[in-house]
C-alpha positions in Angstrom: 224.5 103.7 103.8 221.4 101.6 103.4 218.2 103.0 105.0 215.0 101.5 104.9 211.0 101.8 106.5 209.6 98.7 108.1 205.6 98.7 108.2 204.4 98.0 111.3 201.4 96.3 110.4 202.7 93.9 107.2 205.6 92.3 106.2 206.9 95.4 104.0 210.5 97.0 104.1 211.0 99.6 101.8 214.9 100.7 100.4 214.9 104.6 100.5 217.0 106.1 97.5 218.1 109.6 97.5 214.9 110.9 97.0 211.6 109.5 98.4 208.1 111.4 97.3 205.1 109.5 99.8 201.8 109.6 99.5 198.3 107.9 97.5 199.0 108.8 94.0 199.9 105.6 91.8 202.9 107.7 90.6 204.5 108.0 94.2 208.2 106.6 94.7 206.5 105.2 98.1 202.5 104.6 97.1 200.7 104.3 100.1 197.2 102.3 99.9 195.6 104.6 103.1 192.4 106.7 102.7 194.2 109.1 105.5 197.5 110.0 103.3 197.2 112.7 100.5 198.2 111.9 97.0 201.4 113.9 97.6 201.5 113.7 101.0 205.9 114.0 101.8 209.4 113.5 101.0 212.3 111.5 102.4 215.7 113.1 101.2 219.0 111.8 101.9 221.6 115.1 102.5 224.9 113.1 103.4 224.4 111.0 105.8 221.4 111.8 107.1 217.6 111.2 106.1 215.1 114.0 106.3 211.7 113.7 106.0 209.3 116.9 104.9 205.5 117.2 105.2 204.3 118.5 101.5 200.9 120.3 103.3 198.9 117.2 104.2 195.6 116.9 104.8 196.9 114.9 108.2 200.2 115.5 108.9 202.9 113.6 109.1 204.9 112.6 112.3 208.4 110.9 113.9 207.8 109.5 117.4 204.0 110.8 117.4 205.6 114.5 117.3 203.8 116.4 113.7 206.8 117.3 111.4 206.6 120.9 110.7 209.8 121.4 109.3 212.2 119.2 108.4 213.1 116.7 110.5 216.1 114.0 110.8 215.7 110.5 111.1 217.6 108.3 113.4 218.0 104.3 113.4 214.3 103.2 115.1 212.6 106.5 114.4 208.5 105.9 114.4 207.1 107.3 111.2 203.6 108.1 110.1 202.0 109.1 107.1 198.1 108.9 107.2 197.4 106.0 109.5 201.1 104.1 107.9 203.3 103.6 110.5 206.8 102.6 109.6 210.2 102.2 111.7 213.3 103.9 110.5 216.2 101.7 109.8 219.4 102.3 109.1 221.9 99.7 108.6 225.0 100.9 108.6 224.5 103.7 112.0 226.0 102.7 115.2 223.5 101.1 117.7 223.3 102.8 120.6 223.5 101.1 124.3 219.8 102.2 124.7 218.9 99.8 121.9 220.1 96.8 123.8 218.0 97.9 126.6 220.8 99.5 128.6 218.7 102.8 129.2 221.5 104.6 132.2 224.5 103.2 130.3 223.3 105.0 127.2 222.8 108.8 129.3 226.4 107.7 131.2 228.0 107.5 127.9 226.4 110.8 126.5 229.1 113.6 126.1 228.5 117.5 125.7 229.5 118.5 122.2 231.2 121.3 121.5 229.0 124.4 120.7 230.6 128.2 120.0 228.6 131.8 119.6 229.4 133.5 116.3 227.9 136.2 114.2 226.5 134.4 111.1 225.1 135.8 107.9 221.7 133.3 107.1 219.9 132.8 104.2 216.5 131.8 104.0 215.0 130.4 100.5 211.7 128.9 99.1 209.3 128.2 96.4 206.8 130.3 96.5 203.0 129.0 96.3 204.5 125.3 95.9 202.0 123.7 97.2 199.5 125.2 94.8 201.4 124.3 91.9 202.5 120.6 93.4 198.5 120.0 93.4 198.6 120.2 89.3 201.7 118.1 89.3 202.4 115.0 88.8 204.6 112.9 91.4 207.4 112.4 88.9 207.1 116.2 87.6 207.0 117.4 91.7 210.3 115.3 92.4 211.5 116.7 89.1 211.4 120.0 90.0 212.4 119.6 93.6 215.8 117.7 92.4 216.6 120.6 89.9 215.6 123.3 92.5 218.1 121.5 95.2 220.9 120.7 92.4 220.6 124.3 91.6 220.7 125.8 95.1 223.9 123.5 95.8 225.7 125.1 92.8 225.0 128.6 93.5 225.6 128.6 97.6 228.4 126.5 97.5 230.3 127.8 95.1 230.1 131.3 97.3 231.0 129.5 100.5 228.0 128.8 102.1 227.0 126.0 104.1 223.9 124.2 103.3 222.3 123.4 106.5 218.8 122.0 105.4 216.4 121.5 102.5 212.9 121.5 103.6 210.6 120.2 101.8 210.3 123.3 99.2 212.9 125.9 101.2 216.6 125.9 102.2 218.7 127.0 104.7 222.1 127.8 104.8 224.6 130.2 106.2 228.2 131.6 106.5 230.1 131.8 109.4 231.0 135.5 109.8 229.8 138.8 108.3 232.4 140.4 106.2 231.5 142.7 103.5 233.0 139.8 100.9 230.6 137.9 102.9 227.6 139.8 102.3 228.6 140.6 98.6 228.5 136.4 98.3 225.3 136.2 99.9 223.6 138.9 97.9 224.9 137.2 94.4 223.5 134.3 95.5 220.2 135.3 96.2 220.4 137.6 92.5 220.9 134.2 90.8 218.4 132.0 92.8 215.4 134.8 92.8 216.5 136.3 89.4 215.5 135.3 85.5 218.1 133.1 85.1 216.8 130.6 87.5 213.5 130.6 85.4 215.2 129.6 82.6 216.4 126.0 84.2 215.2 123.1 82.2 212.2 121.9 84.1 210.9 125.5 85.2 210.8 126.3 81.2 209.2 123.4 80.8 206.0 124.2 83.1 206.1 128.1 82.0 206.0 126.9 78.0 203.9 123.8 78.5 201.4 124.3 81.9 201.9 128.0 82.1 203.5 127.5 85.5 205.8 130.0 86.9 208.0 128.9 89.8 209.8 131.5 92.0 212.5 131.6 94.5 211.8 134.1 97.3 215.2 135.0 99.6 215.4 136.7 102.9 218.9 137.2 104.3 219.6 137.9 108.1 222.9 138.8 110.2 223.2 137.6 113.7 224.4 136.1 117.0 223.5 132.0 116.8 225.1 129.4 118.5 227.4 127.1 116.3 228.0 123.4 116.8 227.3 119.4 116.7 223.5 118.9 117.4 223.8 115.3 116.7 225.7 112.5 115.0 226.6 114.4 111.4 224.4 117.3 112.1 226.0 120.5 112.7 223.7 123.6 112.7 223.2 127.1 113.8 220.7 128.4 116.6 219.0 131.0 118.0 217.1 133.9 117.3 218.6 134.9 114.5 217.7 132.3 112.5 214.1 132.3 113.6 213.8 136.3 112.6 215.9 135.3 109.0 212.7 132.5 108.4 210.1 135.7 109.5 212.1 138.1 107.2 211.6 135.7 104.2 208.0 135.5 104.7 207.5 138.7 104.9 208.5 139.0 100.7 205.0 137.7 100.3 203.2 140.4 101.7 205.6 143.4 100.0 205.6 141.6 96.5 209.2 141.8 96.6 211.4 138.4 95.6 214.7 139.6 98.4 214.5 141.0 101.4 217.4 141.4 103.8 217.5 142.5 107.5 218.9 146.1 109.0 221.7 144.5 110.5 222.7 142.8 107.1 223.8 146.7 105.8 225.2 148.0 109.2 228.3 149.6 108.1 228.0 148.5 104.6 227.6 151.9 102.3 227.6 150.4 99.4 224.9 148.2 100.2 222.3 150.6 99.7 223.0 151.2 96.6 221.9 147.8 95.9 219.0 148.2 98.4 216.0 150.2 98.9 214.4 150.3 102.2 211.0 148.9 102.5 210.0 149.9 105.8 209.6 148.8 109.5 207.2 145.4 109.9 206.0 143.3 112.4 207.2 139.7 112.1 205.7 136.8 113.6 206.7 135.6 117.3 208.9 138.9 117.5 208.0 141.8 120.4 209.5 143.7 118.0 209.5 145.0 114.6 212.0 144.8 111.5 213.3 147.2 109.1 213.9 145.5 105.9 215.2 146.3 102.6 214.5 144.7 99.0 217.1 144.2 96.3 216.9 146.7 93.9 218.3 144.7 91.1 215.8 142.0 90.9 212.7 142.2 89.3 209.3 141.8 91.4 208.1 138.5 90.5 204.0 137.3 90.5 203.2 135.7 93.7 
């Protein structure tokens, strides 16, 4: 599928390849000439069929329809996208039209269909880079896409391979989940976050490469989450799990800053799982973020506390 971004104020399309890094810096896949956009100021990543572009901590912001992207967000064929004060149209070539795009508004909302959506109890992963945009501002473009392209390549290998389901990259974290919550499940889920959080992810090429040469140490921080979400097509290609759940999983991983720890995992992730606290060591009760409530969380014994 070719997908491009049409400036709105010049003659300019631009072909996006399967990695986009935007902003001022001469070194930018996309350079942008605008006193509003940061050096480094987002990405565009392709993930199948889909686009998604990620705000890297702009000064400004970034936004799709006038809407600020603060998470990942999909693209869709005549998407409005700013960076700074560059405005660009989405195009992509090869994605069915829809009836709206002829001008046919009501034949586009007769033609729209309820998809399929199903309730299931998930086990959810949460990852990210911690203090990335810290260390991005003493990076080069090239040496930020670098990393980022290693980091996903790597997370692909280690959650697929244990039967998870990638649902996003953003920006510098990743989501991605299994449906159900098995104890095989959970033993999957807790290898992977060993082997993304642990010292052999610090030993990939580029990660080396910044602790021998710019004394930079990159870290993965994991928070795994059990729960109810709802399951199902959210769009054309785009299948991805809601609710609660997955907000409280996002809250859990944040919360690995504040106790120094580089895993944290949910009470509900050990309910009825003895031998998971052997591997666990509980870290107390917290309040989260946007929760009336508080969680009880547990780190993984096994890995060792990382800077922050």
């Amino acid at each position: 599928m070719i997908a491009k971004l049409k400036s709105m104020e010049k003659e300019l399309e631009i072909v996006l390849e399967d990695f986009n890094l935007i902003g001022r810096s001469p070194d930018a896949s996309i350079r942008l000439v605008d006193g509003g956009a940061s050096r480094q100021h987002a990405t565009i990543r392709r993930d199948g069929q889909l686009f998604w572009v990620s705000d890297l901590g702009s000064a400004n912001g970034s936004f799709i329809n006038d809407v600020a992207v603060s998470t990942a967000r999909a693209l869709r064929h005549g998407d409005r996208v700013q960076f700074g004060t560059s405005n660009f149209i989405f195009d992509s070539e090869e994605e069915e039209r829809s009836p709206s795009e002829s001008g046919d508004i009501n034949t586009h909302l007769l033609n729209t269909v309820d998809l399929p959506v199903k309730n299931v109890r998930a086990t959810l992963l949460v990852g990210d880079l911690r203090n990335f945009t810290a260390l991005s501002a003493q990076l080069s473009p090239e040496e930020v896409a670098a990393m980022l392209r290693e980091w996903y390549a790597q997370c692909e290998d280690v959650l697929k391979s244990r039967d998870a389901i990638i649902d996003k990259f953003i920006g510098d974290g990743v989501f991605a989940y299994w449906p159900g919550d098995d104890l095989p499940t959970r033993k999957m889920a807790t290898e992977a976050a060993k082997l993304l959080s642990g010292p052999e992810a610090h030993e990939s090429p580029k990660r080396k490469w910044l602790r021998d040469n710019m004394n930079l140490e990159v870290h993965c921080h994991i928070g795994l989450n059990i729960g109810d979400v709802s399951l199902g097509a959210m769009g054309r290609g785009n299948t991805m799990p809601v609710g609660e759940a997955v907000n409280v999983t996002f809250r859990i991983e944040s919360l690995t800053r504040k106790l120094q720890v580089p895993v944290l995992v949910s009470d509900s992730f050990l309910k009825d799982w003895p031998e998971g606290h052997q591997l666990y060591q509980n870290v107390g009760i917290h309040p989260v973020k946007g929760q009336p409530d508080p969680v009880e969380v547990y780190s993984l014994i096994d890995v060792p506390t990382m800077a922050i």
